[in-house]
C-alpha positions as CSV (number, residue, x, y, z in Angstrom):
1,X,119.3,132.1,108.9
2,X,120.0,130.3,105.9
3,X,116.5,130.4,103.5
4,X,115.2,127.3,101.9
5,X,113.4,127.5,98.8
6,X,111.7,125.6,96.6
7,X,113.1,126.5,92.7
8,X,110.5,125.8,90.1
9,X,111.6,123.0,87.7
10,X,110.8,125.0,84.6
11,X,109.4,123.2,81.7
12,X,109.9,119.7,81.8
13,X,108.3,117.0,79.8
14,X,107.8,114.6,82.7
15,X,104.5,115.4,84.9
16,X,104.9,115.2,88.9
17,X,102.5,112.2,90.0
18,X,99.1,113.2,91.6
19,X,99.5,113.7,95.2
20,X,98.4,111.0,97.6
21,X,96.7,113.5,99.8
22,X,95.0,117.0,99.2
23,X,97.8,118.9,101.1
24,X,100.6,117.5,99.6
25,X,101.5,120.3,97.1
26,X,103.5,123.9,98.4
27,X,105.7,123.3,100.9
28,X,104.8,119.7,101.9
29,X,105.2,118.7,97.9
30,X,106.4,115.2,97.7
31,X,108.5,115.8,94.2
32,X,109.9,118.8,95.4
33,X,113.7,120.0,94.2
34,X,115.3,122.9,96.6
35,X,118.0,124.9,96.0
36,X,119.7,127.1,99.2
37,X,122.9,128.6,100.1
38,X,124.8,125.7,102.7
39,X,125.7,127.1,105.4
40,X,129.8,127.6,104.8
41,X,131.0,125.7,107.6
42,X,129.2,122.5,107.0
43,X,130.8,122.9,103.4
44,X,134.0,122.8,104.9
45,X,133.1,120.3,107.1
46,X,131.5,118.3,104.3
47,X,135.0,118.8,101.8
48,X,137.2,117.9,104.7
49,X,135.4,114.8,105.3
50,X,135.3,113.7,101.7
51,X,131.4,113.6,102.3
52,X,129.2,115.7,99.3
53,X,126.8,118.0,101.3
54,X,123.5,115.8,99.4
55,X,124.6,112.8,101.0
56,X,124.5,114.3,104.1
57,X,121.4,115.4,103.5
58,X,120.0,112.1,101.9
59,X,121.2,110.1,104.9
60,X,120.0,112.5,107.7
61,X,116.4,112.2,105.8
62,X,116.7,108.3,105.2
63,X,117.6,107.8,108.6
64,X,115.1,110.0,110.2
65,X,112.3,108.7,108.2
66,X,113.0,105.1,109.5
67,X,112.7,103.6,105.8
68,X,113.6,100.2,105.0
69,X,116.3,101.7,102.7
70,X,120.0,101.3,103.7
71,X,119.1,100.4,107.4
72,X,121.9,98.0,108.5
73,X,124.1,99.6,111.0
74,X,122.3,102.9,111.2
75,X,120.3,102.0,114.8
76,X,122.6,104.6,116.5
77,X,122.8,107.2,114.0
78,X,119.1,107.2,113.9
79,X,118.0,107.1,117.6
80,X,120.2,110.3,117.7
81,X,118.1,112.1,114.9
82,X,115.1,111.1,117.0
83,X,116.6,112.9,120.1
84,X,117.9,115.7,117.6
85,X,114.3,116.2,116.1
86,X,112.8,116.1,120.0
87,X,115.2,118.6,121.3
88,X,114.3,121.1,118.8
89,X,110.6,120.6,119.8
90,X,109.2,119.9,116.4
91,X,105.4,119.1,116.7
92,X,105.4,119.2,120.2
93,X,102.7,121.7,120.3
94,X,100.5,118.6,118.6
95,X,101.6,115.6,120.0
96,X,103.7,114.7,123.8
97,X,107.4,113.0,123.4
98,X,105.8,110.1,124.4
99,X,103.2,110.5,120.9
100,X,106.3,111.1,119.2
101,X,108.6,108.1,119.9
102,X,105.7,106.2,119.6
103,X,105.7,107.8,115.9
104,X,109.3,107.4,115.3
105,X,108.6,103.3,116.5
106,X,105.7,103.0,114.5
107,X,107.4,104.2,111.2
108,X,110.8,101.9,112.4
109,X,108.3,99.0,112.3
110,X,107.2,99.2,109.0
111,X,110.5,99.9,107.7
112,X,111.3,96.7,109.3
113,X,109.0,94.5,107.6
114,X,110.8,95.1,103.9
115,X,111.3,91.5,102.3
116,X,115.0,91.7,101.8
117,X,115.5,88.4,99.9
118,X,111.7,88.3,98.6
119,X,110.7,88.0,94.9
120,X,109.7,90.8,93.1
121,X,106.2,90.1,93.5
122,X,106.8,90.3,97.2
123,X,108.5,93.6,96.9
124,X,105.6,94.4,95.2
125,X,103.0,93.3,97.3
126,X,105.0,94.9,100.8
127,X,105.3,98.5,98.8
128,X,101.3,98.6,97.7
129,X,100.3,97.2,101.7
130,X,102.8,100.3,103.0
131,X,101.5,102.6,100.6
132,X,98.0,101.6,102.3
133,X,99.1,101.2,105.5
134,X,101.4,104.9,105.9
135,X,98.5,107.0,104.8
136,X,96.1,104.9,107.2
137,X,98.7,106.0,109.9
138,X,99.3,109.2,109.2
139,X,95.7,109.9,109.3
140,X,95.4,108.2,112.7
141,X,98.2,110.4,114.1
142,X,96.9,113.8,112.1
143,X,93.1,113.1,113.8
144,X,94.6,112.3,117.6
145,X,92.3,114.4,119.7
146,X,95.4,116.6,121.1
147,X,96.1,117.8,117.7
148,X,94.8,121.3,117.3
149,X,93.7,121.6,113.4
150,X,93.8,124.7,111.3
151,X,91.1,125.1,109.0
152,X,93.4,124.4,105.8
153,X,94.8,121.5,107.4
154,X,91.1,119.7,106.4
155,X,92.0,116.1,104.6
C-alpha cells in the first residue's frame, strides 16, 4: 500500500564497503538509504507521542535483529516483534516456527555475548569473532535442507 524505495545517493565521495556476501547488493544492500511516504496515521501517532517516525523505525529494527545494542529492558518489546514477524508468516515457506525461534534465539545469543565493560581490544576481538561467526550462521540456516533455493539465490 505504501511503496518502499530505495533512492539512489547520488554522487558521493565516500564508496559503500564491499559486500560480505555476493547477494548483498539490490534490495538486500546493506548500506542502503530509503525514502517512502509514512503512512499518515503512524505520523500522527508518531507527533502525538513525541516519538520521530526513524526512531520508531531504528528501534523496531534493533530490536528485531536481537543486537547487542541498546538491549536492557527491551526482552518484552522484542519477544513481541518475534510473534509480530511470525504472524505475518515471513519465511515460513522456508523454514517451520519452530526453525524460526530457533533463529530469533540463535541471533539473541550472540547479541548476548557483547563485552559491556571489556577493553577496546575486547570489543574488537567480540565484533571480528561475530562478523565470522553471523555469516557462518546464516549460511547454516540458508543451506537447511527445507529451504527451497532459487537459482539466483546461489552463495
Amino acid at each position: 500500500m505504501f511503496p518502499m524505495q530505495k533512492t539512489s545517493a547520488g554522487k558521493q565521495s565516500q564508496r559503500k564497503p564491499k559486500p560480505e556476501l555476493k547477494w548483498q547488493t539490490g534490495a538486500y544492500e546493506r548500506h542502503a538509504e530509503y525514502r517512502f511516504i509514512l503512512p499518515y496515521q503512524f505520523l500522527l501517532l508518531c507527533r502525538l507521542m513525541d516519538v520521530p517516525p526513524q526512531q520508531v523505525l531504528t528501534d523496531f529494527m534493533d530490536n528485531l535483529s536481537c543486537g547487542s545494542w541498546k538491549r536492557a529492558g527491551r526482552d518484552q518489546a522484542k519477544e513481541h516483534l518475534i510473534n509480530y514477524f511470525i504472524a505475518h508468516g515471513y519465511g515460513q515457506h522456508h523454514y517451520t516456527e519452530a526453525d524460526i525461534r530457533e533463529i530469533f534465539k540463535e541471533m539473541d545469543a550472540v547479541g548476548l555475548l557483547f563485552p559491556h565493560n571489556g577493553s577496546g581490544k575486547m570489543v574488537d576481538l567480540y565484533s571480528n569473532w561475530r562478523d565470522k561467526h553471523q555469516t557462518y550462521w546464516f549460511k547454516k540456516w540458508f543451506r537447511k535442507p527445507r529451504r527451497k533455493l532459487l537459482k539466483k539465490d546461489v552463495l
